[in-house]
C-alpha positions in Angstrom: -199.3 146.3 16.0 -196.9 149.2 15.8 -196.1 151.5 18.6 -198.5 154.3 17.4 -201.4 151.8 17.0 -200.9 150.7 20.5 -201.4 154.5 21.3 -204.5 154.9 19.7 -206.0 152.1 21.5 -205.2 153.0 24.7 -206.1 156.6 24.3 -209.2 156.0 22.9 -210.0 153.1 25.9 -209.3 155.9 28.3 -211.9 158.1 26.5 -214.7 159.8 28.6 -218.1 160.5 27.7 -217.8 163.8 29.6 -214.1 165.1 28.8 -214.5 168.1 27.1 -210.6 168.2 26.3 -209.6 169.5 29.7 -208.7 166.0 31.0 -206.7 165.4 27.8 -203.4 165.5 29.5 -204.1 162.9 32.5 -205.1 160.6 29.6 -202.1 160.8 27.7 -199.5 160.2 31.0 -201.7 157.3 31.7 -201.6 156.0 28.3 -197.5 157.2 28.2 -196.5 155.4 31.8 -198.7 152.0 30.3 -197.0 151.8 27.2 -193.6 152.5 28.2 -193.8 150.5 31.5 -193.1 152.9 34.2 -194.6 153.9 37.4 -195.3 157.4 36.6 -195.6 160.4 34.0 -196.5 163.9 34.2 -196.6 166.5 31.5 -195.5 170.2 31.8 -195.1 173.6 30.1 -192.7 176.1 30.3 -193.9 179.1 32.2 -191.5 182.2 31.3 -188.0 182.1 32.8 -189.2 181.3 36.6 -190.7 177.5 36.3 -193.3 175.1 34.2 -197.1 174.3 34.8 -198.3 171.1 35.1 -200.7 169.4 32.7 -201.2 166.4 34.1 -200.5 163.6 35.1 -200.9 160.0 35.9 -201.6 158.8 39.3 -201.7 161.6 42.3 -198.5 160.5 43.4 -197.1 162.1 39.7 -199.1 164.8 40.1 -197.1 165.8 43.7 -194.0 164.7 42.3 -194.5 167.4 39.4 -195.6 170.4 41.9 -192.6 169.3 44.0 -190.6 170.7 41.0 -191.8 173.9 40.5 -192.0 174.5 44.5 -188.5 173.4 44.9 -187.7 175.5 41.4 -185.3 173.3 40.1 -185.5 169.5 38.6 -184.7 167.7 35.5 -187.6 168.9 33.8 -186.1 172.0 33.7 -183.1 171.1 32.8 -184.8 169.2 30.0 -186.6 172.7 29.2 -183.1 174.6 29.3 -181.0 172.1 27.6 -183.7 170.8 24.9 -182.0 167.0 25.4 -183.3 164.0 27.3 -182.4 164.3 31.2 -181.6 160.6 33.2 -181.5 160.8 37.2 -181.7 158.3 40.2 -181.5 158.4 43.2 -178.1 159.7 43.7 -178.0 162.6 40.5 -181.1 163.7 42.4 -179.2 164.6 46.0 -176.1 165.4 44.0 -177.5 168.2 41.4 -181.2 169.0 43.5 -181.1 168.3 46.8 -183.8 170.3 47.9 -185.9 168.7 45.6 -184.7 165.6 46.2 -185.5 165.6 49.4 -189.0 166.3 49.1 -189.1 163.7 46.2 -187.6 161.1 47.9 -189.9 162.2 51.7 -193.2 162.8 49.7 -193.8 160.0 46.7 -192.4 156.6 46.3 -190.4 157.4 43.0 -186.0 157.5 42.8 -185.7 157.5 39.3 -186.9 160.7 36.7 -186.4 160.5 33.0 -187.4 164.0 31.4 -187.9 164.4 27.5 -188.3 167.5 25.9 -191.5 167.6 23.6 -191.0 168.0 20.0 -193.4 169.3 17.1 -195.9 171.5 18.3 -194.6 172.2 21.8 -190.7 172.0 20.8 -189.0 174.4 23.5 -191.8 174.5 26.0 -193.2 171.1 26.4 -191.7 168.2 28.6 -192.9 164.8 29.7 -191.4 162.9 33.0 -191.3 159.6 33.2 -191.1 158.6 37.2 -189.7 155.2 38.7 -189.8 153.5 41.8 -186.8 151.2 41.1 -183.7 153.5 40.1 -182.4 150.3 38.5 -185.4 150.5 35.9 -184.3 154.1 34.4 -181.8 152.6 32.4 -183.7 150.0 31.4 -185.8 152.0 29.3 -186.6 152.1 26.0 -185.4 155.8 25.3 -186.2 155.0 21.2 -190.0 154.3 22.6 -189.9 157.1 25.0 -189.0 159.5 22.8 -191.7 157.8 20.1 -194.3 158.1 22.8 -193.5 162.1 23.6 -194.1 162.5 20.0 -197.0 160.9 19.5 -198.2 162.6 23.2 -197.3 166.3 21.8 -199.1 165.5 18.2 -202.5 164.5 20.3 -202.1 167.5 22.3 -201.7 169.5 18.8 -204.2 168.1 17.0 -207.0 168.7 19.7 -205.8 172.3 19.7 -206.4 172.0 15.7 -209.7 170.4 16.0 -210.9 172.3 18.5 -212.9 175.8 18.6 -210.5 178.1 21.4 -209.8 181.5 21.5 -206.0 183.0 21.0 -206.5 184.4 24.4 -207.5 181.5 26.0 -206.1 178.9 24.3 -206.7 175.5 23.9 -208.8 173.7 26.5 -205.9 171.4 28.0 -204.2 174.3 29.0 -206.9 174.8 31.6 -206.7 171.1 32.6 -207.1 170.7 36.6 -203.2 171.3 37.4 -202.7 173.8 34.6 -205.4 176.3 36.5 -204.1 175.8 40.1 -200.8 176.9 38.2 -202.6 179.9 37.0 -203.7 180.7 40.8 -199.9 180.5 41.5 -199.2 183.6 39.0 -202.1 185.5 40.2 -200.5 185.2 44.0 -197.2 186.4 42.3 -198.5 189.9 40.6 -200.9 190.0 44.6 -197.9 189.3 46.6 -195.5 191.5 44.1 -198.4 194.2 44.1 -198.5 194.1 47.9 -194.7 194.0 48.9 -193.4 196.4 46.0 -191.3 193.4 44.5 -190.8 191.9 40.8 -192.1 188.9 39.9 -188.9 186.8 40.7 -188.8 187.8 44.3 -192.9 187.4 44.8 -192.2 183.8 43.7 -189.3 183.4 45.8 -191.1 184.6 49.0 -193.6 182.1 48.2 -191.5 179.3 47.7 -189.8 179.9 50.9 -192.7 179.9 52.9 -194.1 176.8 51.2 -190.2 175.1 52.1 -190.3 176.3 55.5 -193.7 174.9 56.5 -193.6 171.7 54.1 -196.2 172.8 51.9 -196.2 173.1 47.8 -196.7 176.5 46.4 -199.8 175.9 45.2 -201.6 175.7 48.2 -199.3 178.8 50.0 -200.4 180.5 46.8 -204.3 179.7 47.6 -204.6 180.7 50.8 -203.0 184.1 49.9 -206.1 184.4 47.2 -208.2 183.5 49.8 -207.3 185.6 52.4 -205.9 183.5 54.8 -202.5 184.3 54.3 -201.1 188.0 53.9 -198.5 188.9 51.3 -196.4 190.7 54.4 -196.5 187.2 56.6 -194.2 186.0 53.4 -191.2 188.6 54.2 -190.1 187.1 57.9 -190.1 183.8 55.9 -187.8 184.9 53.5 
């Protein structure tokens, strides 16, 4: 059975009867971090020049490992964004090139080794797929042929749903409102709030956030709901900063 059959199968085992094509992107990490033998994946989209959104991802501990990027704003997958080639790290890249995020990747989830792959085909220059390990000494060990095979065949699923699918152009297909993908969207809504409130460009909304999120050891995305919420004020972000 070739590579691409062995896809299929599993994507269609992790099928569910009430997925409407919002879940899409958990299934394919799961499916992704099975075939290829890792511990982790996570799937991501570039968001203009200040971070990515999270699709999905395969266990919760990929999930954090993903928001840990954009809170930190700086990783491989960004690099892997910027520099449209494969990005390899363990444990000691990671403290050398991010320590910030290393730190919290290291503290928060069990994984020391990323492998980030650009997407190609439909989501060539915006799309990215992390492959996470527990054991550094594993990243070299894999497969990059079937990694890169498996990105491929992940970025074709995502494209053909969007073909196959009724969406609006202003809404887009319905993976982008997966379950990370909307707390993402929350985060740009507390941007244009916070930026709104304090008189300040985008950028330096999302850095005020970030910095309160690293000084109290929390991700953005939850800094960024309590400020839709009300229980945090845009002006509490300045002393932060």
């Amino acid at each position: 059975m070739t590579l691409a059959d062995r896809f299929a199968v599993a994507l269609a085992a992790e099928s569910e009867d009430n997925d409407d094509g919002h879940l899409l992107p958990d299934r394919l990490t799961r499916v992704a971090a099975r075939l290829l033998e890792v511990d982790g994946a996570g799937l991501s989209v570039l968001v203009g020049p200040h971070g990515h959104s999270p699709l999905g991802a395969s266990s919760p501990d990929a999930g954090r490992a993903e928001r840990l990027q954009f809170t930190v704003g700086s990783g491989p997958c960004m690099l892997a964004h910027a520099s449209g080639q494969p990005v390899f790290v363990v444990e000691d890249d990671l403290r050398r090139r991010w320590p910030a995020f290393a730190d919290l990747l290291l503290t928060e989830t069990p994984f020391r080794g990323v492998v980030s792959l650009p997407l190609r085909t439909a989501l060539t220059g915006v799309g990215a797929m992390n492959l996470l390990f527990a054991d550094p000494a594993d990243v070299p060990r894999l497969d990059v042929f079937d990694a890169v095979a498996v990105g491929e065949l992940v970025a074709a699923a995502l494209g053909d749903a969007a073909i196959w699918s009724t969406w609006s152009e202003a809404e887009g297909p319905d993976w982008l409102h997966s379950p990370p993908a909307v707390r993402r969207a929350a985060v740009w809504t507390a941007v244009g709030r916070t930026g709104a409130a304090l008189d300040v460009d985008a950028a330096e909304a999302l850095a005020l956030l970030r910095a309160h999120a690293n000084a109290n050891g929390r991700s953005v995305d939850s800094v960024a709901a309590d400020l839709l919420d009300g229980r945090l004020r845009p002006d509490a972000l300045v002393d932060r900063r």
